[in-house]
C-alpha beads as a LAMMPS data file, in Angstrom:
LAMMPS data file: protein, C-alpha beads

235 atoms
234 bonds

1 atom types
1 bond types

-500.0 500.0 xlo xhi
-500.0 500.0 ylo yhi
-500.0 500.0 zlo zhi

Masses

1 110.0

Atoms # bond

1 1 1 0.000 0.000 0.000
2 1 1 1.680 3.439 -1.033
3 1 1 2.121 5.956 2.014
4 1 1 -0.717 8.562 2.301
5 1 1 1.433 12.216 2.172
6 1 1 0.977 15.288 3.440
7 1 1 2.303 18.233 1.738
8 1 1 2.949 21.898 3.990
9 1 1 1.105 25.070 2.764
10 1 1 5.014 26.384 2.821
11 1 1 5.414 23.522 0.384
12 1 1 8.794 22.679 2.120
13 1 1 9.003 19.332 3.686
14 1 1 6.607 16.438 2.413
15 1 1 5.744 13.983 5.275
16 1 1 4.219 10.413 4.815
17 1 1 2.915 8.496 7.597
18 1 1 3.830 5.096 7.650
19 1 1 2.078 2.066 9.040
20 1 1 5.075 0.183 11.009
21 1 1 3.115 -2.851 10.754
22 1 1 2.552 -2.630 6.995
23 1 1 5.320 -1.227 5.431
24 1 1 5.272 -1.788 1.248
25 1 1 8.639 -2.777 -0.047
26 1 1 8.991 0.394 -1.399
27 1 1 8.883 2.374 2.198
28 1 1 11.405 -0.718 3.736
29 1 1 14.019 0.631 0.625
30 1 1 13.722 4.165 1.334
31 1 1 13.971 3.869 5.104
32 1 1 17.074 1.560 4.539
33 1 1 19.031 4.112 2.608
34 1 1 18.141 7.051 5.564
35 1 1 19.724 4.285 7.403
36 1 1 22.548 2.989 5.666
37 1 1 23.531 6.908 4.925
38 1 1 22.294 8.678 8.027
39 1 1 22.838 9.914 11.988
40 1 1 21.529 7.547 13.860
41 1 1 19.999 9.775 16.785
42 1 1 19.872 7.314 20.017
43 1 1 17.373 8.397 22.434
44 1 1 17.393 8.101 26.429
45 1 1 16.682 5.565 28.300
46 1 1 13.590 5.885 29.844
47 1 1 14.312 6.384 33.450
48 1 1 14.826 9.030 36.190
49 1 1 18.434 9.156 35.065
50 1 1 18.212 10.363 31.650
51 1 1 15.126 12.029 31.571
52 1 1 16.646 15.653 31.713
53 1 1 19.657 15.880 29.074
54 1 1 18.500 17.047 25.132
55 1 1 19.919 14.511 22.577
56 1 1 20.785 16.403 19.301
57 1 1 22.588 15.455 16.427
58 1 1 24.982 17.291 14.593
59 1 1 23.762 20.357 11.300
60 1 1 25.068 18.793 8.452
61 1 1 23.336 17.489 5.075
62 1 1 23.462 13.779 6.130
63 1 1 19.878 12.166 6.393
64 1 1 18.872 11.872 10.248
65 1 1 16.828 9.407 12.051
66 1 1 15.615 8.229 15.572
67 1 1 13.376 6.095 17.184
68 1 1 11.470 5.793 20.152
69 1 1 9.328 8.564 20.281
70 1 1 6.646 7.607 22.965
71 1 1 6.083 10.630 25.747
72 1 1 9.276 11.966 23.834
73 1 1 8.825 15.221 21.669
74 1 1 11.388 17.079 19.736
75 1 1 12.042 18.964 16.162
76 1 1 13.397 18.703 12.745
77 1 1 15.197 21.856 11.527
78 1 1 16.079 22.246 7.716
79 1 1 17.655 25.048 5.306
80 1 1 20.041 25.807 2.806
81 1 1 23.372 26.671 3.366
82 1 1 24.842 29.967 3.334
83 1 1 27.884 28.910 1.405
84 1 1 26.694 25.683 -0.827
85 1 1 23.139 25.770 -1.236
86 1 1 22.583 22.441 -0.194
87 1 1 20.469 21.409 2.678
88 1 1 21.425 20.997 6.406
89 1 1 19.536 19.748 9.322
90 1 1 19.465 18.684 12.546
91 1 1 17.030 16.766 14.740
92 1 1 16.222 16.739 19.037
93 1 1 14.730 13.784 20.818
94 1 1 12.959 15.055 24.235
95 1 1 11.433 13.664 27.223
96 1 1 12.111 16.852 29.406
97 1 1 9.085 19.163 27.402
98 1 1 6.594 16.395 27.138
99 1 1 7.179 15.197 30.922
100 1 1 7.412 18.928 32.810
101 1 1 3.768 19.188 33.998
102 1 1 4.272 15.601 35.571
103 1 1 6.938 16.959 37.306
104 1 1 5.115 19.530 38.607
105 1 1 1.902 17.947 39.488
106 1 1 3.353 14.586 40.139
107 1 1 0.100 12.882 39.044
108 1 1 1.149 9.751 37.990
109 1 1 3.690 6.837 39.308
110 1 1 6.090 7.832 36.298
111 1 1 6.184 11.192 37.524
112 1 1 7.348 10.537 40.703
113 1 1 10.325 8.292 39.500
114 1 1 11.185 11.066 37.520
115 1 1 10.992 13.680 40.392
116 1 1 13.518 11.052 42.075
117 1 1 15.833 11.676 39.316
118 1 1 16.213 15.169 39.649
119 1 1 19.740 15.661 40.505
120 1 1 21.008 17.622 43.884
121 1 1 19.996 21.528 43.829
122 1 1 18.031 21.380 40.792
123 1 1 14.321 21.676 40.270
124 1 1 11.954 21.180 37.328
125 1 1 11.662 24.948 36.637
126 1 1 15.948 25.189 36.460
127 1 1 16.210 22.306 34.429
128 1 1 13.488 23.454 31.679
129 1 1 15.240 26.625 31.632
130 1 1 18.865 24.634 30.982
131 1 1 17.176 22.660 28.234
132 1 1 15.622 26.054 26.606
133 1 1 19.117 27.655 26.801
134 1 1 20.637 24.427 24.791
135 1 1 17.908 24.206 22.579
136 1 1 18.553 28.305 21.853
137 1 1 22.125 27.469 21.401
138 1 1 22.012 24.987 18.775
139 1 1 19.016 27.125 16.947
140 1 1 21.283 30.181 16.811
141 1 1 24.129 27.627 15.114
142 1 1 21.600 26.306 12.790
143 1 1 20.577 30.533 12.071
144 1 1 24.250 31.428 11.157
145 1 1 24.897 28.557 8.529
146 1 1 21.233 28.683 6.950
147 1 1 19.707 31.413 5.094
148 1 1 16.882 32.187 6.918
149 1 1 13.695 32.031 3.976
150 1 1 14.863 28.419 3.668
151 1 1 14.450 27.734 7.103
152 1 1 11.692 24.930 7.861
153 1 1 10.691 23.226 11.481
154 1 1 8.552 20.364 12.181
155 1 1 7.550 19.302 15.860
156 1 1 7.289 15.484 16.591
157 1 1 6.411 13.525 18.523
158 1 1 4.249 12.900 22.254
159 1 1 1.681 10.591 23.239
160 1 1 -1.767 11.879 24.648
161 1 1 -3.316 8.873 26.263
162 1 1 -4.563 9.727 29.839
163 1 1 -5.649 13.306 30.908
164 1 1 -2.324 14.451 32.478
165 1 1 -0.599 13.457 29.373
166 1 1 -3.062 15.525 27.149
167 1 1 -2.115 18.503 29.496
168 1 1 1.381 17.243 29.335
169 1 1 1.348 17.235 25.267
170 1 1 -0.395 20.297 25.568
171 1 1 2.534 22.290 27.487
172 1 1 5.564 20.525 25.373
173 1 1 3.403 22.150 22.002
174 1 1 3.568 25.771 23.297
175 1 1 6.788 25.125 25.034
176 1 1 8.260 24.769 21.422
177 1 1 6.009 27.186 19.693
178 1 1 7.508 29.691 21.709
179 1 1 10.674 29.009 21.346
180 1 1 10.382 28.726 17.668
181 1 1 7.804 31.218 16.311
182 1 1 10.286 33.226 14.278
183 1 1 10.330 30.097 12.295
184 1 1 6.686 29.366 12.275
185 1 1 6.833 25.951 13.177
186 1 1 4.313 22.922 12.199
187 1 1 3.524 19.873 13.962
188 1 1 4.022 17.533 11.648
189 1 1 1.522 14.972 13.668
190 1 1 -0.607 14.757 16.334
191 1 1 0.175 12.656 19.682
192 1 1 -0.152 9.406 19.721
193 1 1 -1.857 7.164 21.820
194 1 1 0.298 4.352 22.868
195 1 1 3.483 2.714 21.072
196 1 1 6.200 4.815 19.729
197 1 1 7.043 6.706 16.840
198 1 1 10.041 6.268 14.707
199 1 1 11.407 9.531 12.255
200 1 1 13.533 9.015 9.511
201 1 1 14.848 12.498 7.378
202 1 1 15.912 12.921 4.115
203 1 1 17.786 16.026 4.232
204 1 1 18.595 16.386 0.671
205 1 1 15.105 16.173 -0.917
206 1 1 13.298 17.680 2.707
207 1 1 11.489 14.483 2.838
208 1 1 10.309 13.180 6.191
209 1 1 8.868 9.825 7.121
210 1 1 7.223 9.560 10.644
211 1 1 6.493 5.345 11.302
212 1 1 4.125 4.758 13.994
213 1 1 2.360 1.775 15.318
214 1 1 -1.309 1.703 14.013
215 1 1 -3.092 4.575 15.480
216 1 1 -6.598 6.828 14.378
217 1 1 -6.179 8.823 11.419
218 1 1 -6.904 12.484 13.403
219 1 1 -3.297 11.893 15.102
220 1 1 -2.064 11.546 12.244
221 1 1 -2.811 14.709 10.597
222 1 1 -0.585 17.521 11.195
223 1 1 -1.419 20.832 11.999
224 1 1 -1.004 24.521 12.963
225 1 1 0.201 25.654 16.720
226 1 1 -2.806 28.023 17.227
227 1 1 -5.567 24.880 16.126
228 1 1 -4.067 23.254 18.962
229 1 1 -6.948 23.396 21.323
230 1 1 -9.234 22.524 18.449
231 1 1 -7.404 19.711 16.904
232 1 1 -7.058 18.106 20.222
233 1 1 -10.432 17.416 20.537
234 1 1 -10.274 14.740 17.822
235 1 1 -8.179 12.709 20.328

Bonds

1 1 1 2
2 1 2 3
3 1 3 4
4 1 4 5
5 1 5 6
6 1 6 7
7 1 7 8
8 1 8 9
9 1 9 10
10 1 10 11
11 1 11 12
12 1 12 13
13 1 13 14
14 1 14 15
15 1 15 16
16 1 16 17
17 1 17 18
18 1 18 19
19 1 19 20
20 1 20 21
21 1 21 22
22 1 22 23
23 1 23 24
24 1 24 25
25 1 25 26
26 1 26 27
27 1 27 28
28 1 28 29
29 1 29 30
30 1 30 31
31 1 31 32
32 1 32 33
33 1 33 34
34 1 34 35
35 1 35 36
36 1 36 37
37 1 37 38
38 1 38 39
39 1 39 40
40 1 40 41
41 1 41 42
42 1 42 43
43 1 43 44
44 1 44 45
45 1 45 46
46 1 46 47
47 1 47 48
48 1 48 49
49 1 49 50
50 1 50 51
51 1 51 52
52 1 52 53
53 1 53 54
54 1 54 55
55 1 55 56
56 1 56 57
57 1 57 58
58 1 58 59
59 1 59 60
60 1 60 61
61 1 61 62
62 1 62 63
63 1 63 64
64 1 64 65
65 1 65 66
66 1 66 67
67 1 67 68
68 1 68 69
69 1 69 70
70 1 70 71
71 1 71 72
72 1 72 73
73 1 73 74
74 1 74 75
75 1 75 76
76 1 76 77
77 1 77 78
78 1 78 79
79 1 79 80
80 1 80 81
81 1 81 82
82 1 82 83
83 1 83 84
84 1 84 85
85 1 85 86
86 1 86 87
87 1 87 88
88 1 88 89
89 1 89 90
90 1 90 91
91 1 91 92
92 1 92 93
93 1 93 94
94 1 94 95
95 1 95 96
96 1 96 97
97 1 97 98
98 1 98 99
99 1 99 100
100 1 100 101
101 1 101 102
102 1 102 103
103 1 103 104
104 1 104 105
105 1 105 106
106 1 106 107
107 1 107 108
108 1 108 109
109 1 109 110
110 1 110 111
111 1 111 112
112 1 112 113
113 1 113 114
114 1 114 115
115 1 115 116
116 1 116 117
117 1 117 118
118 1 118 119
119 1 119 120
120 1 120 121
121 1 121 122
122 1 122 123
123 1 123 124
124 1 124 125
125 1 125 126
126 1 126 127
127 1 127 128
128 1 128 129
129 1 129 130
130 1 130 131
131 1 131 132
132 1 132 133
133 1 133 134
134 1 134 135
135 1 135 136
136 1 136 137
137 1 137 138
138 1 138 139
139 1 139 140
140 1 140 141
141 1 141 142
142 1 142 143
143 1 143 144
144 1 144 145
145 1 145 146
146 1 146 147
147 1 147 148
148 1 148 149
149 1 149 150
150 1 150 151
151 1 151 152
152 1 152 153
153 1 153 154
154 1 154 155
155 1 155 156
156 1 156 157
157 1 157 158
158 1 158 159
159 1 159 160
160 1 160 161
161 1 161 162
162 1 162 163
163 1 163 164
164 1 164 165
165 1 165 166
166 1 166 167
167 1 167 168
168 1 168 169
169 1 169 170
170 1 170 171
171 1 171 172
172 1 172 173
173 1 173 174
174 1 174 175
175 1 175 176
176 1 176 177
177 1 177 178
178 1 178 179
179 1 179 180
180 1 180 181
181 1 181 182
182 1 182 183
183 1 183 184
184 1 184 185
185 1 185 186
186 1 186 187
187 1 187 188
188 1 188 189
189 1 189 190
190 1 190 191
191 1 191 192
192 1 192 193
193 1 193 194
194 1 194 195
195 1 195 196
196 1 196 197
197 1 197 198
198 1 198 199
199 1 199 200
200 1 200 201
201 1 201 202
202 1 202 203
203 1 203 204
204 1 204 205
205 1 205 206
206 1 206 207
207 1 207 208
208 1 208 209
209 1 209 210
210 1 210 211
211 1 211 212
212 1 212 213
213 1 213 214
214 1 214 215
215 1 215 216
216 1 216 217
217 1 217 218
218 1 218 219
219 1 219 220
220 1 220 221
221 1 221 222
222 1 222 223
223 1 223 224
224 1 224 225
225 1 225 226
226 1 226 227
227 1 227 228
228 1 228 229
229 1 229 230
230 1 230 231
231 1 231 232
232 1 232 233
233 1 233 234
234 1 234 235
């Protein structure tokens, strides 16, 4: 079965949802060759431990990909660069965003294994503002090797199963819309609601594939910041 795709209104970055479970022998050949060319971007183990550091790979035009995406969230950032013209990218993989308002509210089991993990002298609030200074940091990089009309971003991933994590998804959306509304961001999908998501980028030709265990259609559409509160009640 071909991929369904979704094409921006910027007309930048073509995403196509695949079905992990049904993957057509064309999808298997074009993940394989983002993976036999690409950064690998390995993401945290789950735990209090590693719940607080920002993975990030390096800007450069070699394809990216990560999996694992299941309360994680994080971004894809492409553009041309200033010197070549070809396009460079990078890619985050988050739990800290998506996970904040559980460490705040401490409403679930999880969240209070995480709040365990908090290391000596921190809190919540000083470790969001750490991960917003890193995540600044590698944007202004990104800013002086791009030219900025090429710039496109794409938010992914975050599951929105019970109530706290709808609130949760909810925070880890603004939280980047903030930080990135010079760019105008997208989210390239909505949350999912159990099982992980697995992004593979093709940097070259802006082509992104976002593989996801089966889930409803409505999460998989993608979709403007400020239709947030609207789009979520499709979930």
């Amino acid at each position: 079965m071909k991929s369904p795709e979704i094409q921006f209104k910027r007309e930048r970055i073509v995403n196509a949802v695949l079905d992990l479970e049904n993957l057509s022998h064309e999808d298997e050949e074009r993940l394989l060759d983002i993976i036999e060319a690409g950064q690998y971007l390995k993401p945290l183990k789950n735990d209090a431990k590693n719940a607080f550091e920002m993975q990030v790979t390096g800007i450069d035009d070699r394809p990216k990909y990560s999996t694992g995406y299941i309360s994680c969230t994080g971004i894809i950032a492409v553009g041309k660069n200033k010197v070549f013209g070809n396009n460079i990218s990078f890619m985050t993989h988050d739990l800290l965003p998506a996970t904040y308002v559980d460490l705040l509210q401490n409403k679930s089991e999880y969240g209070e294994a995480l709040r365990e993990g908090i290391p000596e002298n921190e809190t919540p609030e000083t470790l969001l503002a750490k991960h917003t200074a890193d995540l600044k940091e590698t944007l202004n990089l990104f800013k002086m090797v791009t030219e900025k009309d090429s710039v496109d971003i794409v938010v992914i991933g975050g599951i929105a199963r019970a109530d706290f994590q709808v609130e949760a998804y909810k925070f880890a959306i603004k939280y980047y819309t903030d930080i990135l509304k010079e760019f105008k961001p997208e989210i390239i999908l909505g949350p999912q609601s159990g099982g992980s998501t697995n992004v593979f980028f093709d940097t070259k030709n802006r082509r992104l594939y976002t593989a996801r265990e089966a889930t409803t259609s409505e999460r998989n559409e993608s979709y403007l910041p400020k239709n947030l509160t609207e789009q979520s009640k499709k979930w």
